[in-house]
C-alpha positions as a Python dict, from the first residue, in 0.01 Angstrom:
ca = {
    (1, 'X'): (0, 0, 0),
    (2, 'X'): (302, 247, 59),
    (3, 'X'): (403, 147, -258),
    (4, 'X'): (97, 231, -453),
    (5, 'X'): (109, 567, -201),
    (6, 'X'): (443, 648, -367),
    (7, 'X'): (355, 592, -726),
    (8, 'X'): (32, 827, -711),
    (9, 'X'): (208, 1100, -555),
    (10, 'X'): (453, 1142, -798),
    (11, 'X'): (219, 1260, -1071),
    (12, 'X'): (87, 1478, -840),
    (13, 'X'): (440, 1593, -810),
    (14, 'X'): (541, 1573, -1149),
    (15, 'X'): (220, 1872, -1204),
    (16, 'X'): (293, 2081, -985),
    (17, 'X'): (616, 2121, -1081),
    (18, 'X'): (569, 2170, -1429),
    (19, 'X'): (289, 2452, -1362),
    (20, 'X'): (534, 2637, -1123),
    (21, 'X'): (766, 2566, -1435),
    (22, 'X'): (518, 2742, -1677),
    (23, 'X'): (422, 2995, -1413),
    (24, 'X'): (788, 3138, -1360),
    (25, 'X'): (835, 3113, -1774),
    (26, 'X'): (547, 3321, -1812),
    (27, 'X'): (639, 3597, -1588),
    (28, 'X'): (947, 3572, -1749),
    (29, 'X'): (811, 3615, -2051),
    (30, 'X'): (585, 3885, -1926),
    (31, 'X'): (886, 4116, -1810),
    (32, 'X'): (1102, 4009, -2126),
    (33, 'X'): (838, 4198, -2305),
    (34, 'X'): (790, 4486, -2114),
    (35, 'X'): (1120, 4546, -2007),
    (36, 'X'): (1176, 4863, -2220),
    (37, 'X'): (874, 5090, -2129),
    (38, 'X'): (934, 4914, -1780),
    (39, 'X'): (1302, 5033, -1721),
    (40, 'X'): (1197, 5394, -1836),
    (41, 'X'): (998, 5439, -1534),
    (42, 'X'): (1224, 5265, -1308),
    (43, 'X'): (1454, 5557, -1238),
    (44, 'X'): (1166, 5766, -1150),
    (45, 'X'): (1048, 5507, -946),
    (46, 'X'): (1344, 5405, -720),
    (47, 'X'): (1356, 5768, -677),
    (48, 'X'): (1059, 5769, -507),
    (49, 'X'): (921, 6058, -753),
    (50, 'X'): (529, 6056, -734),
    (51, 'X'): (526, 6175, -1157),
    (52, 'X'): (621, 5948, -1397),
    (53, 'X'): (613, 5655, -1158),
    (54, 'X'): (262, 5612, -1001),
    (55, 'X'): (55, 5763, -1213),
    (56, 'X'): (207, 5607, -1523),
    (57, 'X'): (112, 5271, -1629),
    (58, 'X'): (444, 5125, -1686),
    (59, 'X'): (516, 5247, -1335),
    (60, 'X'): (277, 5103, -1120),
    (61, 'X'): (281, 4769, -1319),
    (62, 'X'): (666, 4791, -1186),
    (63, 'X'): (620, 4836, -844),
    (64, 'X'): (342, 4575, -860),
    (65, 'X'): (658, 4342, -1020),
    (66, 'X'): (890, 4492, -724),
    (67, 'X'): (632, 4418, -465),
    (68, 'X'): (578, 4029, -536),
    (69, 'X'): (866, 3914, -302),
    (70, 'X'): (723, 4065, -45),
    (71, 'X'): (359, 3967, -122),
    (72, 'X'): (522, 3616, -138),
    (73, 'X'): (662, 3709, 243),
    (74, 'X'): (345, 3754, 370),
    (75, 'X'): (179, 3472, 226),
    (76, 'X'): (469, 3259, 377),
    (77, 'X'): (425, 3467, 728),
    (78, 'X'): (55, 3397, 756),
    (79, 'X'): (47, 3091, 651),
    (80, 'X'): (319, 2965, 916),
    (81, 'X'): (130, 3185, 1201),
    (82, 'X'): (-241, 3000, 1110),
    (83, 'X'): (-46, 2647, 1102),
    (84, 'X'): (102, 2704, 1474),
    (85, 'X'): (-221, 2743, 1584),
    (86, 'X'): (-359, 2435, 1372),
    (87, 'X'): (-547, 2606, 1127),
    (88, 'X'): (-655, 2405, 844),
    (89, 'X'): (-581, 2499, 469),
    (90, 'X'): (-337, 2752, 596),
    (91, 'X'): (-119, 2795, 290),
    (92, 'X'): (-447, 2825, 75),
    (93, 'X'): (-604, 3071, 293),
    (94, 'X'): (-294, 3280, 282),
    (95, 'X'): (-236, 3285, -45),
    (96, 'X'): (-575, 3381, -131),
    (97, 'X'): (-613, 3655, 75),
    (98, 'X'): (-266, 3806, -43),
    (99, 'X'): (-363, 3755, -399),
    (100, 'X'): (-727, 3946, -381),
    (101, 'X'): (-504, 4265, -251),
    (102, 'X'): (-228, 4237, -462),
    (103, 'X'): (-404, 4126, -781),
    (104, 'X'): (-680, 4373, -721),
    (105, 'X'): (-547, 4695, -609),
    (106, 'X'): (-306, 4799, -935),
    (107, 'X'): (-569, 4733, -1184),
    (108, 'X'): (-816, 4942, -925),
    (109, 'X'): (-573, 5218, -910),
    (110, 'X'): (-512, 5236, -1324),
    (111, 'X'): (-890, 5248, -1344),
    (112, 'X'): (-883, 5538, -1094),
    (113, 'X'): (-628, 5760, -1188),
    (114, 'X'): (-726, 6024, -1332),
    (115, 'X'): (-694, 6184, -1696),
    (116, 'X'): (-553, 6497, -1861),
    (117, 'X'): (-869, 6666, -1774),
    (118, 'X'): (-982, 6557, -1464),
    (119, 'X'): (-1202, 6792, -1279),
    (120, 'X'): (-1239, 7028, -1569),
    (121, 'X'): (-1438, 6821, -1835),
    (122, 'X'): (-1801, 6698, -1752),
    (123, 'X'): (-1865, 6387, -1638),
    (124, 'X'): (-1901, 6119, -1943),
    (125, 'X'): (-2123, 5810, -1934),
    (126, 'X'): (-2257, 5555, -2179),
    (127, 'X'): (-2531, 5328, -2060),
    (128, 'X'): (-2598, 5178, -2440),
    (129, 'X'): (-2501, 4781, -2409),
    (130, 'X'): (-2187, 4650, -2639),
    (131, 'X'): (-2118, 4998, -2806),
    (132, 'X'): (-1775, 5108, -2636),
    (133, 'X'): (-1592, 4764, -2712),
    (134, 'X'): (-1560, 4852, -3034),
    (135, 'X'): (-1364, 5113, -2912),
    (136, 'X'): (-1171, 4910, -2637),
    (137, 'X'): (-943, 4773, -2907),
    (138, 'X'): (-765, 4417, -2778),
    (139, 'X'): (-567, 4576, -2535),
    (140, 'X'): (-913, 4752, -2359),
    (141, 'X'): (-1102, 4482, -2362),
    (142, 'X'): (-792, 4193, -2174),
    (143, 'X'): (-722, 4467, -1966),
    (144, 'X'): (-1088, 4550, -1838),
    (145, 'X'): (-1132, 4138, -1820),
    (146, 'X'): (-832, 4175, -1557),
    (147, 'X'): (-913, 4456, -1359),
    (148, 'X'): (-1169, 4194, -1085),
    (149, 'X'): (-972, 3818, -1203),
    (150, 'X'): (-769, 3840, -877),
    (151, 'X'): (-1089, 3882, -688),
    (152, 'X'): (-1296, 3640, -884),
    (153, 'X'): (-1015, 3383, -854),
    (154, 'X'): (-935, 3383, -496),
    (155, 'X'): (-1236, 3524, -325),
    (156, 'X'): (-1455, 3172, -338),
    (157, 'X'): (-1118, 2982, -216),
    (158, 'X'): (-1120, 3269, 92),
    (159, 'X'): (-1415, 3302, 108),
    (160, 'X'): (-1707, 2998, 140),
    (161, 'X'): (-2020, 3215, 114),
    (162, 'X'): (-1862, 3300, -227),
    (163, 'X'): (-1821, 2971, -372),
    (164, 'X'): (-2124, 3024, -580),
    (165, 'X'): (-2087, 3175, -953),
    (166, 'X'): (-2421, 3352, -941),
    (167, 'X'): (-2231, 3527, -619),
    (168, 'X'): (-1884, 3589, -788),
    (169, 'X'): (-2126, 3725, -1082),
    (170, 'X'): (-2276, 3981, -838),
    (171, 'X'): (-1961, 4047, -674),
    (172, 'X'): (-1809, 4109, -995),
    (173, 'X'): (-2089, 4354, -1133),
    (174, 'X'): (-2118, 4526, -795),
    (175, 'X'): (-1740, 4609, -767),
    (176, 'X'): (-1759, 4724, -1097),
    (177, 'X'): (-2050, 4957, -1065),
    (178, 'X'): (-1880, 5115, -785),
    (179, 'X'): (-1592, 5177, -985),
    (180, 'X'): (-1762, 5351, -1222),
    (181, 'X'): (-1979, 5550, -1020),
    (182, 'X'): (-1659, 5694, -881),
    (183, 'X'): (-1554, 5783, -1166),
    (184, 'X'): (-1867, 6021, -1280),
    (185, 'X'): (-1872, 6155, -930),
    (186, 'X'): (-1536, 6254, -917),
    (187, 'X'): (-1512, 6371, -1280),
    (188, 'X'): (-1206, 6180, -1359),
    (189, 'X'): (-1175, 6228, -1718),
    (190, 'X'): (-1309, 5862, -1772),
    (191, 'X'): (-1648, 5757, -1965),
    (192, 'X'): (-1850, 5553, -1755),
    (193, 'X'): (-1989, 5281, -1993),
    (194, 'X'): (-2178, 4965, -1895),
    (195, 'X'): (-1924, 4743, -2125),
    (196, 'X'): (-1666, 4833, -1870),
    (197, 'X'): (-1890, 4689, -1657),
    (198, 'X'): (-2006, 4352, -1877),
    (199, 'X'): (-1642, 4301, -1953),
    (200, 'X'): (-1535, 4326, -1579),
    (201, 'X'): (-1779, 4111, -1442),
    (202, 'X'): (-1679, 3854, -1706),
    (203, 'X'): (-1350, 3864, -1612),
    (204, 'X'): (-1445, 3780, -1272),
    (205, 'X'): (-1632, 3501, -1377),
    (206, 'X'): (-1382, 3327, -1585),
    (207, 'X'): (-1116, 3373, -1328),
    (208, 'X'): (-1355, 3195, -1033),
    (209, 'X'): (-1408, 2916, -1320),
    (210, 'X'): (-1069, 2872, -1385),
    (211, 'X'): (-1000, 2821, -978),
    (212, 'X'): (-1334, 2591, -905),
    (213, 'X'): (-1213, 2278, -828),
    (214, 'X'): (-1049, 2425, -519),
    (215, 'X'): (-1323, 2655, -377),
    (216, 'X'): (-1579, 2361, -426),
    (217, 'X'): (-1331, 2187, -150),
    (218, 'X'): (-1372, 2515, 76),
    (219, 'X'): (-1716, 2569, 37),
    (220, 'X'): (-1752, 2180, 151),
    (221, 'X'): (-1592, 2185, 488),
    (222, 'X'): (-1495, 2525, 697),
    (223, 'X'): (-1099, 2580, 691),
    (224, 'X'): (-1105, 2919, 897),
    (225, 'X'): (-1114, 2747, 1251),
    (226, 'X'): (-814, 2551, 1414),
    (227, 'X'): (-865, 2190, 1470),
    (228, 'X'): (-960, 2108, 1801),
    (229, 'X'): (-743, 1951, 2039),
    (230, 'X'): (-749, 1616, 2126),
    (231, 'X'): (-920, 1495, 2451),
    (232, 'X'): (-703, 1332, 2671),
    (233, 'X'): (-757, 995, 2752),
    (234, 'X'): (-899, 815, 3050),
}
């Protein structure tokens, strides 16, 4: 039986490594291709200057490059503090709760910041259904599908009452309603469209899809509580 133990786990070894393998490829890949706009904010940046690092694209997807070993530190620092204290899942709890913030929060702060006339133009919004993504071009329309993935990926795997996609759908479409409501209201030089919001909330969607077969596991049996402790015998 140890044996046949032995031979199962090493597929189960063999995958993971080869999707870490694939993972740390395509972040290299990722940065091989944006090194050049990248490394023209980067002075700017380690400078600590405000302009030209975060309120430029290219500088804030930097930092958000800069800050993943210590997103990776945290993970690692909560994960160790829940297992002391026998929590179960620790590492997947962790991980998912790091990953909402840091996946979330760029993308939220691109959406927010504001244009060339921010404050002086009038407030734009289009409520008419699949007009704009014409207009999105490719680029628009990944980057808009990305702005709620983090969230829609990791929040049913934190989260149990999420593990639903009618929920993540909501989540999703509320999220990015608020978004855009801030936008109009603070007269941010942005158009307020409802594709923004279509395309958003199918982003989130997909991206809780792609991670389902481990928030079905979470909704199943509650991992936020330590394990009890034994009762001693006799």
């Amino acid at each position: 039986m140890n044996h046949d133990a032995s031979l199962s786990t090493r597929p189960r070894r063999a995958r993971r490594i080869v999707l870490l393998s694939l993972a740390i490829l395509g972040l290299a890949g990722a940065v091989f291709i944006v090194r050049g706009p990248l490394m023209m904010s980067a002075p700017r940046c380690m400078a600590g200057r405000w302009h030209g690092c975060f309120d430029t694209f290219n500088g804030v997807v930097l930092m958000t490059l800069v800050a993943l070993p210590l997103a990776g530190l945290v993970v690692w620092a909560l994960a160790r503090r829940r297992r002391a204290v026998g929590v179960t899942s620790a590492w997947r709890m962790s991980l998912a709760e790091v990953g909402m913030v840091h996946g979330t929060v760029p993308f939220l702060w691109l959406t927010m910041m504001p244009g060339a006339g921010a404050g002086i133009v009038p407030a734009r919004v289009s409520l008419v259904p699949l007009r704009d993504l014409v207009t999105m071009g490719p680029l628009g329309i990944v980057g808009n599908l990305l702005v709620f993935a983090a969230l829609g990926f990791f929040a049913p795997m934190r989260f149990a009452a999420l593990a639903s996609v009618p929920r993540i759908l909501a989540l999703g479409a509320g999220c990015s309603v608020l978004v855009e409501t801030a936008q109009y209201v603070l007269r941010l030089d942005r158009v307020s469209s409802v594709d923004d919001v279509l395309v958003n909330t199918a982003g989130t969607v997909l991206a809780a899809l792609a991670s389902r077969r481990w928030w079905r596991t979470t909704a199943e049996e509650p991992s936020d509580q330590p394990r009890p402790a034994p009762a001693p015998a006799g």
